[in-house]
C-alpha positions as CSV (number, residue, x, y, z in Angstrom):
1,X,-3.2,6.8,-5.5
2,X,-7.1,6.2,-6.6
3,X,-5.3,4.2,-9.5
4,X,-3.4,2.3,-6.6
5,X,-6.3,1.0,-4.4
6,X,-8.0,-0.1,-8.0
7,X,-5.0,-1.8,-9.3
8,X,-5.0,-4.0,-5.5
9,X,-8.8,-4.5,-6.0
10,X,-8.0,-5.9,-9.5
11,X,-4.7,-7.9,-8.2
12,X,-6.1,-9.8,-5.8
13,X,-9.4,-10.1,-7.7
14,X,-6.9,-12.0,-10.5
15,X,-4.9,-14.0,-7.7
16,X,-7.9,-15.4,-6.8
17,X,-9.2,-16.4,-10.3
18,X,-5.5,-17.7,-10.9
19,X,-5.0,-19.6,-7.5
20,X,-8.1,-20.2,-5.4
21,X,-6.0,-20.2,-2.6
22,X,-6.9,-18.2,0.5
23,X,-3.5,-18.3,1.8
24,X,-2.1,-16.2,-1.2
25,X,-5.4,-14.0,-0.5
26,X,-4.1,-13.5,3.1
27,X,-0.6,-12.5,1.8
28,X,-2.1,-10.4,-0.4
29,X,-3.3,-8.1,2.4
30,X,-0.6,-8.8,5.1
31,X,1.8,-8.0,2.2
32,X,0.6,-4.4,1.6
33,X,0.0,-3.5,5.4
34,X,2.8,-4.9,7.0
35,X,5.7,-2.7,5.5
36,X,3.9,0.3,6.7
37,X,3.4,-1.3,10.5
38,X,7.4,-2.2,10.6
39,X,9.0,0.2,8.3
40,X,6.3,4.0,8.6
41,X,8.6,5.4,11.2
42,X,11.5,4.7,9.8
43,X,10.8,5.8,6.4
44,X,9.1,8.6,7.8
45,X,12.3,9.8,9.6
46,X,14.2,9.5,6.1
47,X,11.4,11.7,4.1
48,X,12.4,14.3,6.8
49,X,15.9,14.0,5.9
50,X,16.0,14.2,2.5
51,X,13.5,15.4,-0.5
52,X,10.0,13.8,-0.1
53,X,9.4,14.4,-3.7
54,X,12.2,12.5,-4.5
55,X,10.9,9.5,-2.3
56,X,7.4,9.7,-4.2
57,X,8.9,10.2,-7.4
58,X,11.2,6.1,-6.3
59,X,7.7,5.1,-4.8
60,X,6.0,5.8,-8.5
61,X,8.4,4.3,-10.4
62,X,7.9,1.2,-8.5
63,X,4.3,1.0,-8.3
64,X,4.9,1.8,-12.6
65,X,7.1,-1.3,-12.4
66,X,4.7,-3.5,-10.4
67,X,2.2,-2.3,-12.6
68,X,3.6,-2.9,-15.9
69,X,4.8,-6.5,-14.5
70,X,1.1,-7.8,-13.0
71,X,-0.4,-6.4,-16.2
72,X,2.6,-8.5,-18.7
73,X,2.0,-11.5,-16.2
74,X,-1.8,-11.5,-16.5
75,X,-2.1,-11.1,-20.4
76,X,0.7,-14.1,-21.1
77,X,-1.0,-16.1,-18.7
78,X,2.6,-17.0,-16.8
79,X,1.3,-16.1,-13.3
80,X,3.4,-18.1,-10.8
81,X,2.9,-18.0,-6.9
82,X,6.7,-16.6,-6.8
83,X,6.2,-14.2,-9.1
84,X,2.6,-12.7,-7.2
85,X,4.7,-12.6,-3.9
86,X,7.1,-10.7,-5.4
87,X,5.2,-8.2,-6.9
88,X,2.9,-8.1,-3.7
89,X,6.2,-7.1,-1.5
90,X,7.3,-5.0,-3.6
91,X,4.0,-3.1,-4.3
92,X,3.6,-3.0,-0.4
93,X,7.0,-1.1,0.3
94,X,6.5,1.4,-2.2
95,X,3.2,2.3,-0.8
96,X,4.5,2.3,3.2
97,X,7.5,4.5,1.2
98,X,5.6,7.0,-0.5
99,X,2.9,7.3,2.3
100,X,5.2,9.7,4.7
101,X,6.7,11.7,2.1
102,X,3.0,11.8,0.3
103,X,2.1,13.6,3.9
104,X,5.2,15.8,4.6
105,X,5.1,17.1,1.2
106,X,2.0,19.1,2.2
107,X,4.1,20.9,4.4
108,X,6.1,21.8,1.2
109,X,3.6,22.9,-0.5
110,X,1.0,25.1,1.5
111,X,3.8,26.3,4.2
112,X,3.6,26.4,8.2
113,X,0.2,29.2,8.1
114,X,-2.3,26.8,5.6
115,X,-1.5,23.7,7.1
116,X,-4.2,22.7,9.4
117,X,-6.1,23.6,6.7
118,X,-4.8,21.9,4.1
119,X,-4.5,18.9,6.3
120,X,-8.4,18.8,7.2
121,X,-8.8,19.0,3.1
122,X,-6.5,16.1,2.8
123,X,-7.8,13.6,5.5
124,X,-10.6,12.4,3.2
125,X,-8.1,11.1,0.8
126,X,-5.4,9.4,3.2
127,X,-8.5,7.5,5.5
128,X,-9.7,5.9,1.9
């Protein structure tokens, strides 16, 4: 997820250079926060449900895709405003999609007795 928070840094650095506008700067940010305000809960309930690595695995492949798409965008210089917002939606629902099942997987993982534990060592990473 490091590689995530750079690749945002580096995205909206470009957006910037591409459109001076503060408006696409704002959707930048509402874009990746808003899906995990209106949709955490609800994805969180589904990560319960079903296999959270399976939801990460979804959540990578998108971020891959996003990835791969900014980066093809920025070297041939065909940037459009439609194509940023896009990418910027779907960039934000993989992360509010891979943020409860990156959690309950922990569970998974260290089982019910190292939890607290292994939740403590976690924090760090998930308040960055």
């Amino acid at each position: 997820m490091m590689g995530d928070n750079v690749e945002r840094v580096i995205s909206y650095w470009i957006l910037w250079e591409t459109f001076h506008s503060p408006l696409m700067g704002g959707f930048a940010v509402i874009s990746h926060w808003l899906p995990f305000l209106l949709f955490s809960v609800y994805i969180g309930s589904l990560a319960d449900r079903i296999d959270c690595r399976k939801m990460i695995r979804v959540s990578q492949i998108a971020f891959a895709l996003a990835s791969l798409a900014w980066g093809f965008l920025f070297l041939t210089d065909s940037l459009q405003v439609w194509h940023a917002s896009i990418l910027l939606l779907v960039h934000g629902m993989a992360g509010a999609f891979s943020g409860p099942a990156s959690q309950l997987i922990i569970h998974d993982i260290v089982g019910r007795q190292h939890l607290q534990s292994a939740v403590r060592i976690n924090a760090p990473a998930v308040s960055s």
